[in-house]
N, C-alpha and C positions, 0 to 999 in steps of 0.2 A: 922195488916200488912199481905200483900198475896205477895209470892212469884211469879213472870210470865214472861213467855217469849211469843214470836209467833213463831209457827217452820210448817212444815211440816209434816203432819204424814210419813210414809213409809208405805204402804201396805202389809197388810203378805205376799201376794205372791212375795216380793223382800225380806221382814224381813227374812221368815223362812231358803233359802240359805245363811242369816247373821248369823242366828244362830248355822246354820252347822260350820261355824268357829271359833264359842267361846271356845277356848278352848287351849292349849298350853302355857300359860303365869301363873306360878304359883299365886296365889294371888289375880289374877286379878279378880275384883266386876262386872261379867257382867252383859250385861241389858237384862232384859226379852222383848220379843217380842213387846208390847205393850208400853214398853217406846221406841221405835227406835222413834227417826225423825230427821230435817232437819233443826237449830235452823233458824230464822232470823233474830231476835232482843231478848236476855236477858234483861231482863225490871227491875228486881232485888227485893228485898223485897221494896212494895209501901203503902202506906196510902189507904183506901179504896176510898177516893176522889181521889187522884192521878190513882188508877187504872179504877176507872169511868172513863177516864178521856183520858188515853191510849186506853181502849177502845170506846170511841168515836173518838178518833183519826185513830183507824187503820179502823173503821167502813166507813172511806173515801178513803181510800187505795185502790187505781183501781190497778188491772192486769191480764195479761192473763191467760188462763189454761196452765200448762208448761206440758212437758216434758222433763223427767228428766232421766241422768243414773249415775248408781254409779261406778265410775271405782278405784281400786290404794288402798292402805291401810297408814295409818301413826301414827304417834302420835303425843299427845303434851307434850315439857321440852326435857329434856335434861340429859343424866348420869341418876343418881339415882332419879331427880328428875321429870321425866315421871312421869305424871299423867293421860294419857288418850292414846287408842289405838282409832282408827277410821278408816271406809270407807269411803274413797273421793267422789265428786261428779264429773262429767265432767263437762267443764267451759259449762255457761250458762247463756247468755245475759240478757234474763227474769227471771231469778231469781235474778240474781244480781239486777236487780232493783225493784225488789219485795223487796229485802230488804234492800236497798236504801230508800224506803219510807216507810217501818217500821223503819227504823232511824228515817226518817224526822217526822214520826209519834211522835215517842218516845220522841222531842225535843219540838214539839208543843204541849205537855201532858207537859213539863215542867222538861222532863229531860234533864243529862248531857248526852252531844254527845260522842257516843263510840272510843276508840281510837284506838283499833286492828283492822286490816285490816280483811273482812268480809273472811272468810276461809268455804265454803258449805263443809261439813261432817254430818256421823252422828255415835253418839260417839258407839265404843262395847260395852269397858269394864271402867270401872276406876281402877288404882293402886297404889299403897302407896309403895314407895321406891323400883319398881323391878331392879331386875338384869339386865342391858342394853344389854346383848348379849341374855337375854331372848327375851326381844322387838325388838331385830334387829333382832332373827330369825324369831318371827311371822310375821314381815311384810315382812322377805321374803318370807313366804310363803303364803303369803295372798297378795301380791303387783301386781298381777294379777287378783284381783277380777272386776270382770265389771259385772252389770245387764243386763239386758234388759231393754229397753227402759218403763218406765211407765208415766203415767199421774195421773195430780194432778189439782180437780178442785177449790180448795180451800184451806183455811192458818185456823190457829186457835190460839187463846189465852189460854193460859195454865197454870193451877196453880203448883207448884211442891209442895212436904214439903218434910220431911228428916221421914224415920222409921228406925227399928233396921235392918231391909233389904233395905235399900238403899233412893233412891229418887221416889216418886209416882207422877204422872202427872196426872190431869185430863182437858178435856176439857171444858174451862167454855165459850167460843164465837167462833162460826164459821164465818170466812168470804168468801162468793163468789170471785172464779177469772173469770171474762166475756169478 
């Protein structure tokens, strides 16, 4: 079994101003620079046939080069059971349908269609039962964050797995946006 999503990287030069903001929320697992990005499709733990299989699906997957900015801060859950702070993306047409057909992908590989509404973030920190007026302050203080505009010419397939420091991603398929 291989864990996989398609996401977006984030380039260090939008990461390492992410980085500048880790920090404020006791507990919180954040990510090192190198894990940042942009999810599109979580694909979930697959068969090695099944992920053959995804990946020849998204291998057909046309879109544009986007650009993209990051604005806003949030999380996800609710009270104690926040589990994740995040940097928003501003809405974006070709992304959305960037991953729109990494779904459609995902369904013609023979998965189950996703049922959360596509939310572009990308995640900080993770955390395990915080204080909710700890995460209401960091996103006020962080609820003003916007990049600059970058570009992205390409998506990728990516493996995760779990260590005693967190989640590691690596790249295992690039795909062209043209």
């Amino acid at each position: 079994m291989i864990r996989l999503f398609a996401a977006l990287a984030v380039p260090p030069e939008i990461g390492q101003p992410l980085a500048l903001r880790q920090h404020g929320l006791p507990g919180a697992r954040w990510r090192p620079l190198e894990a940042l990005h942009i999810t599109l499709r979580f694909f979930g733990d697959l068969r090695e046939d099944v992920a053959a299989d995804v990946d020849e699906a998204l291998s057909a997957v046309a879109g544009e080069p986007l650009e993209l900015v990051l604005s806003g801060a949030g999380a996800f859950g609710e009270g104690r059971d926040i589990h994740a702070v995040w940097a928003g993306v501003e809405d974006n047409p070709p992304l959305s349908r960037l991953a729109a057909r990494c779904e459609t992908a995902a369904r013609r590989a023979g998965l189950k269609a996703e049922t959360r509404n596509y939310l572009p973030h990308v995640t900080l920190a993770y955390l395990r039962r915080p204080e909710p007026p700890d995460v209401a302050a960091w996103i006020q203080a962080n609820n003003l964050l916007k990049s600059p505009p970058f570009h992205l010419a390409s998506f990728g397939l990516y493996s995760s797995w779990n260590t005693g420091d967190g989640s590691r991603y690596r790249l295992e398929r690039e795909y062209p946006l043209i």
